[in-house]
N, CA, C and O atoms as a DFTB+ gen file, in Angstrom:
380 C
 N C O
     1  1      14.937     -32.241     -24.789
     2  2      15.003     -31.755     -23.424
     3  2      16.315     -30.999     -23.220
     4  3      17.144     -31.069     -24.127
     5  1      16.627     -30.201     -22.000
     6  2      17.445     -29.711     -21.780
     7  2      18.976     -30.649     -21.021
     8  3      18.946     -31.851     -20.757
     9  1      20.195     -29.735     -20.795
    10  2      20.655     -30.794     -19.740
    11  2      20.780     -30.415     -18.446
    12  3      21.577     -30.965     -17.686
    13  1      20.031     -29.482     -18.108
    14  2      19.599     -29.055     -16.953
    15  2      18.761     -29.748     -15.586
    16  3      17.666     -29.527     -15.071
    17  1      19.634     -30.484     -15.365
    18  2      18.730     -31.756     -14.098
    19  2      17.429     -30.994     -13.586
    20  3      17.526     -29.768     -13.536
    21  1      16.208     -31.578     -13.194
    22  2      15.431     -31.288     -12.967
    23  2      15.125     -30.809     -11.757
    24  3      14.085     -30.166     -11.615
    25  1      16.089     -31.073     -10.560
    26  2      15.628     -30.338      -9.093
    27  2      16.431     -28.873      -9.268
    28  3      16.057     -27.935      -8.565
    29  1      17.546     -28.686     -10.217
    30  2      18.150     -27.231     -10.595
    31  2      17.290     -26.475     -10.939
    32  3      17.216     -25.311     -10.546
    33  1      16.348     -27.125     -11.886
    34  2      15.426     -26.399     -12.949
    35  2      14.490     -25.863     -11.794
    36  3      14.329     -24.645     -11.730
    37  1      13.913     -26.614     -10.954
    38  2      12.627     -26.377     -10.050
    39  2      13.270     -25.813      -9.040
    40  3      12.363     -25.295      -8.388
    41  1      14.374     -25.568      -8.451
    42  2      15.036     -24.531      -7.689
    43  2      15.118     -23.183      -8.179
    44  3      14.902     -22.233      -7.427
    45  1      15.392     -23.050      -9.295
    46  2      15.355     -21.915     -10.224
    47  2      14.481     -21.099     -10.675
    48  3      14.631     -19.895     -10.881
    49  1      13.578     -21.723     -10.831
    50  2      11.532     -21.322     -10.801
    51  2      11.329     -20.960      -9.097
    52  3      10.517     -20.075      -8.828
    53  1      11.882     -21.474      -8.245
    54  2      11.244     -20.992      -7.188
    55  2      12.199     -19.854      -6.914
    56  3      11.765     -18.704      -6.856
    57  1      13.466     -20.120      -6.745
    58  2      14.253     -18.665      -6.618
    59  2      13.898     -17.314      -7.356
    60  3      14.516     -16.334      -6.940
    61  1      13.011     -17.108      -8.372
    62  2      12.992     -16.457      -9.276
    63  2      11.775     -15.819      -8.951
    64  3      11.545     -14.616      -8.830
    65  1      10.839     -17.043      -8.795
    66  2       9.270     -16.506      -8.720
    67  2       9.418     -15.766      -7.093
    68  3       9.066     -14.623      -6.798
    69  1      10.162     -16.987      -6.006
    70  2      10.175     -15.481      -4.958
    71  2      11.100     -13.945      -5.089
    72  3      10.685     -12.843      -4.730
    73  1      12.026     -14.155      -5.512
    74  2      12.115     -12.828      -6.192
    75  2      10.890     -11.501      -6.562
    76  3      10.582     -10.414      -6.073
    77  1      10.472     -12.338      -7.686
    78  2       9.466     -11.804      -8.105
    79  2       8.332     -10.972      -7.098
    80  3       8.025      -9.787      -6.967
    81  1       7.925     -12.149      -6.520
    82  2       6.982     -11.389      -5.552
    83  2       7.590     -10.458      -4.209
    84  3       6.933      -9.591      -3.633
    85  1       8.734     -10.783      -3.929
    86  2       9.617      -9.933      -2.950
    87  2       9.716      -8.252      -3.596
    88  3       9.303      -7.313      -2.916
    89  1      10.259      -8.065      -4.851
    90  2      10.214      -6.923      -5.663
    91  2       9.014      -6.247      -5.576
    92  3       8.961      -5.048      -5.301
    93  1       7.376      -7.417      -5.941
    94  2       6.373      -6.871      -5.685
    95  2       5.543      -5.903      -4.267
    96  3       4.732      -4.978      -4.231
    97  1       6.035      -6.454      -3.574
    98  2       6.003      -6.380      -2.379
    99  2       6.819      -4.785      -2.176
   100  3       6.280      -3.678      -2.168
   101  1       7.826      -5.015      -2.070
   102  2       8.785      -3.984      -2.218
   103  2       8.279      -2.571      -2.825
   104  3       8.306      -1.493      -2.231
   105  1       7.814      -2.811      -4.130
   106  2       7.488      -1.752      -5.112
   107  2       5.785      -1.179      -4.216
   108  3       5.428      -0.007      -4.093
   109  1       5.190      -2.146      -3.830
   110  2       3.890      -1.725      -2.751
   111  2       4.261      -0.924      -1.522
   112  3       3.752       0.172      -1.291
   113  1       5.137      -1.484      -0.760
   114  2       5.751      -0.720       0.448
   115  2       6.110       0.422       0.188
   116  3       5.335       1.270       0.630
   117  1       6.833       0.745      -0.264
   118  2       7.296       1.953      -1.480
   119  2       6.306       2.990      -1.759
   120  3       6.609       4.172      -1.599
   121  1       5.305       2.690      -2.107
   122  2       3.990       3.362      -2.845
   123  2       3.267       3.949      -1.404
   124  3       2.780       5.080      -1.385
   125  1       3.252       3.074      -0.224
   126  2       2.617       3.804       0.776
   127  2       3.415       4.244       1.537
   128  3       2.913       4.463       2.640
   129  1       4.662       4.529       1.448
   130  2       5.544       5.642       2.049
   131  2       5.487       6.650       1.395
   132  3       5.496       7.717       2.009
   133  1       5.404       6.657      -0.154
   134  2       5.563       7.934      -0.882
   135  2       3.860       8.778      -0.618
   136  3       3.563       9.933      -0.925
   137  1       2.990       7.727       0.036
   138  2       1.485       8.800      -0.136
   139  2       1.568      10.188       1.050
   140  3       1.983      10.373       2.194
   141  1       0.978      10.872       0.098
   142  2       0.846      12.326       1.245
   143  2       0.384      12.446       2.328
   144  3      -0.720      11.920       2.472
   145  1       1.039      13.222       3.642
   146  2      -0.058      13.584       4.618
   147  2      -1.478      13.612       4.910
   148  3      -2.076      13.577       3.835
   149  1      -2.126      13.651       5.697
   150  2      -3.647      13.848       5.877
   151  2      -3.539      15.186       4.929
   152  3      -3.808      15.312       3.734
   153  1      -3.083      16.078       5.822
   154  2      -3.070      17.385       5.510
   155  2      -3.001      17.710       3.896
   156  3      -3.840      18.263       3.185
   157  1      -2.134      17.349       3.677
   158  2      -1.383      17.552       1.777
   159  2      -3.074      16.839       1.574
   160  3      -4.182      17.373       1.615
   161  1      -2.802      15.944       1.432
   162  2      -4.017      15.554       0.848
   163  2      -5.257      15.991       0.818
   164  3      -5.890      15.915      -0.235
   165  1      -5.752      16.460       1.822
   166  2      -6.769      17.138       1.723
   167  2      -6.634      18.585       1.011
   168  3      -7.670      18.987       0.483
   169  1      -5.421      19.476       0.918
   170  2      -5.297      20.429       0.672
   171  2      -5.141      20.665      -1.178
   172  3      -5.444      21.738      -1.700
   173  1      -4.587      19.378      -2.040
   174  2      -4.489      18.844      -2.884
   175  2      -5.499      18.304      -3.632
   176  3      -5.296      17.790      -4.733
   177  1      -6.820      18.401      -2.994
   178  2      -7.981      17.756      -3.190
   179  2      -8.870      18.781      -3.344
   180  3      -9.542      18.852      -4.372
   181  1      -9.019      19.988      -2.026
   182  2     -10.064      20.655      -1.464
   183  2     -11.131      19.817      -0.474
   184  3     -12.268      20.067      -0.073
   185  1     -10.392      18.929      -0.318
   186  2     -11.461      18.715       1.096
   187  2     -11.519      18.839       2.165
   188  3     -10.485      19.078       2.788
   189  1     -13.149      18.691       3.034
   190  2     -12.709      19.358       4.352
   191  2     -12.946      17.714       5.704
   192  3     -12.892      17.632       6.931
   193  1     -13.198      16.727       4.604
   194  2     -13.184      15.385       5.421
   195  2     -12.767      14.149       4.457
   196  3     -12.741      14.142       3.226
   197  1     -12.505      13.294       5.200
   198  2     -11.993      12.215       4.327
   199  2     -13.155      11.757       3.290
   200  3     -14.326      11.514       3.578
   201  1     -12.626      11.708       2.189
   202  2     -13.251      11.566       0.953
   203  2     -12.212      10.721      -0.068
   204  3     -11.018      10.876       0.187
   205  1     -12.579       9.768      -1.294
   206  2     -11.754       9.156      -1.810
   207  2     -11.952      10.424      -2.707
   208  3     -13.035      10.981      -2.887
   209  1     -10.717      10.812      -3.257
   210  2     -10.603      12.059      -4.831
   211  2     -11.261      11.392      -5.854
   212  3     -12.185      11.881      -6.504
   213  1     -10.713      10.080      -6.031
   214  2     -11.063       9.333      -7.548
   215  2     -12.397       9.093      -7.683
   216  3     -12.930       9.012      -8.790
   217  1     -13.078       8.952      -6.483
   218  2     -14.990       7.903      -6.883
   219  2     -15.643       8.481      -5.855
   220  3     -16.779       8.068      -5.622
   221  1     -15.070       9.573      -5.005
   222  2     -15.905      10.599      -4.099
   223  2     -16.552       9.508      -2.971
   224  3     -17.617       9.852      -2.458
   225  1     -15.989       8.269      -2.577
   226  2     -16.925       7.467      -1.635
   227  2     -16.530       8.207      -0.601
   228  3     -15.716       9.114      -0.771
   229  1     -17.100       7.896       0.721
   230  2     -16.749       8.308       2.118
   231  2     -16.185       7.538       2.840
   232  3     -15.587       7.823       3.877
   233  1     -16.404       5.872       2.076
   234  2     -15.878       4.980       3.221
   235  2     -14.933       4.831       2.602
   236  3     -14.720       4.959       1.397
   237  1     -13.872       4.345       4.013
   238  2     -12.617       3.957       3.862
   239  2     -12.006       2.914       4.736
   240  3     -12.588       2.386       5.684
   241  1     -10.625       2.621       4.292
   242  2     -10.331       1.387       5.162
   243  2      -9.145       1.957       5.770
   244  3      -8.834       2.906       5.050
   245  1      -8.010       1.821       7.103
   246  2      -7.086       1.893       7.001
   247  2      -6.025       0.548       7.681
   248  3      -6.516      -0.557       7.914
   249  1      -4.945       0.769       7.870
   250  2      -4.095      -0.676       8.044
   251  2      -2.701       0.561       8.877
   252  3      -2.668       1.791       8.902
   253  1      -2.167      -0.016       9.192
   254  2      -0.559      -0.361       9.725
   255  2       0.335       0.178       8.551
   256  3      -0.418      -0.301       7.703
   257  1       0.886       0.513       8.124
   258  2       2.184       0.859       7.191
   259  2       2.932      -0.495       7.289
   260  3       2.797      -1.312       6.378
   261  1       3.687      -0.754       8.319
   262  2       4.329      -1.967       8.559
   263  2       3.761      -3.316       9.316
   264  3       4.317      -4.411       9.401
   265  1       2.626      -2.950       9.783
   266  2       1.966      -3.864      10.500
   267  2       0.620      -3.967      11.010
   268  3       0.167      -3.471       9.978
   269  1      -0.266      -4.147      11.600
   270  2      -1.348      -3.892      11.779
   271  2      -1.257      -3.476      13.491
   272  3      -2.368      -3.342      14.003
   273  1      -0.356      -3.312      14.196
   274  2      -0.331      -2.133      15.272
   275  2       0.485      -1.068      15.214
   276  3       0.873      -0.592      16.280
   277  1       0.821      -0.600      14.218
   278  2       2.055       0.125      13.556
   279  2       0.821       1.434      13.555
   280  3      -0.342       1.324      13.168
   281  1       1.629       2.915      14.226
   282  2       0.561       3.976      14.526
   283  2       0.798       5.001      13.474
   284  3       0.444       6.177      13.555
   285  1       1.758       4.161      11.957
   286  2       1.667       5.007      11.089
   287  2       0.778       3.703      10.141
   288  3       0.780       2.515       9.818
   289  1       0.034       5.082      10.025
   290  2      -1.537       4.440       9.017
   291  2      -1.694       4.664       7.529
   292  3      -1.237       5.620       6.902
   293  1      -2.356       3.717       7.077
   294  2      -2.590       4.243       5.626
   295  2      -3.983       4.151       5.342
   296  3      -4.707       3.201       5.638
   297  1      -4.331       5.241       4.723
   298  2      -5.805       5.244       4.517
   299  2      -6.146       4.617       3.323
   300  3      -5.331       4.994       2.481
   301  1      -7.171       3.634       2.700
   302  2      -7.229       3.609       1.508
   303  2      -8.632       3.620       0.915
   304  3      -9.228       3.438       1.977
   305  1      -9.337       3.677       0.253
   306  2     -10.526       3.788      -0.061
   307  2     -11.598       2.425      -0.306
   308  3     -11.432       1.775      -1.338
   309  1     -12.555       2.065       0.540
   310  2     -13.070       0.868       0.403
   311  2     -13.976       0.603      -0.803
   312  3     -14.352      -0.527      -1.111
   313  1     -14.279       1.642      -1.419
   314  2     -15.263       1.385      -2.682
   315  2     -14.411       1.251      -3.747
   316  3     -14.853       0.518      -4.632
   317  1     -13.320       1.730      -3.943
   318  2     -12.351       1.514      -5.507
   319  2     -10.958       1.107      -4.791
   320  3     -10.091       0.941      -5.649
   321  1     -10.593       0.946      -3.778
   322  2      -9.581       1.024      -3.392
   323  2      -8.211       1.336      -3.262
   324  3      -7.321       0.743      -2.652
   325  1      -8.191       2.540      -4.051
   326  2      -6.836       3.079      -4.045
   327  2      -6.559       4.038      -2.899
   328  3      -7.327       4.849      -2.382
   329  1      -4.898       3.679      -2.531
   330  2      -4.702       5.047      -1.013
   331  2      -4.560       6.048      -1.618
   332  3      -4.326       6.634      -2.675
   333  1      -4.804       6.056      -0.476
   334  2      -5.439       8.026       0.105
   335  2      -4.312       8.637      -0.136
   336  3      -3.731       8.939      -1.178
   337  1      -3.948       8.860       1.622
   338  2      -3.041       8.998       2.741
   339  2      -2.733       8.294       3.609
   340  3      -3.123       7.181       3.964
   341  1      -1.917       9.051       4.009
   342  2      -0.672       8.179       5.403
   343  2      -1.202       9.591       6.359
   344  3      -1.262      10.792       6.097
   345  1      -1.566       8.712       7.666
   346  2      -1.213       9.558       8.925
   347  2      -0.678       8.819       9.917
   348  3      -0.423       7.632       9.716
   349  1      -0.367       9.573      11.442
   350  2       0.436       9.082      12.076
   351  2      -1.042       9.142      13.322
   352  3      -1.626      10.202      13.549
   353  1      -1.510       7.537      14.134
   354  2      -1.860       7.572      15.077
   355  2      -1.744       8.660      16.494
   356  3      -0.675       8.858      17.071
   357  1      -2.938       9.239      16.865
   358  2      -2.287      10.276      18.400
   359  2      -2.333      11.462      17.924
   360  3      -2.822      12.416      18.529
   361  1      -1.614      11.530      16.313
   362  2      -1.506      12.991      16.101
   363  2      -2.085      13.571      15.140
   364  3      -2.091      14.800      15.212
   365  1      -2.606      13.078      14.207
   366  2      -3.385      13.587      13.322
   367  2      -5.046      12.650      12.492
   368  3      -5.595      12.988      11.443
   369  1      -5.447      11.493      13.408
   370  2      -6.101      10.684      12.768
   371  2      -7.528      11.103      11.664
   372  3      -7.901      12.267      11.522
   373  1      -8.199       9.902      10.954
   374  2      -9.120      10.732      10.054
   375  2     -10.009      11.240      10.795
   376  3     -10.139      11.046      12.003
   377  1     -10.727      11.979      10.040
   378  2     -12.051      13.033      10.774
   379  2     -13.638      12.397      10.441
   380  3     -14.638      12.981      10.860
């Protein structure tokens, strides 16, 4: 065995593993700030309505950026699920 007392050891696994998922988290948040405009996106694509690029579905899902009343949106695709785009509620929503 080690000589590492055992509530150190199990403090250490948890400090670590939340880490872990905090980074994860992080690296996700990240990913839907960097997605393109409605606009870019469609223009990047050739389309003239929301469409997923990757699996051509029509349906889609969207959410909050930061929250679920948050009026910057992220679009993401409900059949394969990868995002879209980001738009901003009021001013540009999907079609």
């Amino acid at each position: 065995m080690s000589d590492v007392p055992f509530p150190v050891l199990v403090a250490a696994v948890f400090l670590f593993g939340t880490l872990a998922i905090l980074h994860m988290f992080m690296r996700q948040q990240e990913a839907q700030r960097r997605l393109p405009e409605r606009d870019q996106y469609f223009a990047a694509h050739g389309l003239d309505s929301v469409a997923c690029a990757h699996c051509r579905s029509i349906d889609t899902r969207e959410f909050g950026l930061n929250d679920s009343g948050d009026d910057r949106r992220v679009v993401a695709c409900a059949q394969c699920d990868k995002l879209l785009f980001r738009y901003t509620r009021g001013t540009s929503g999907p079609l």
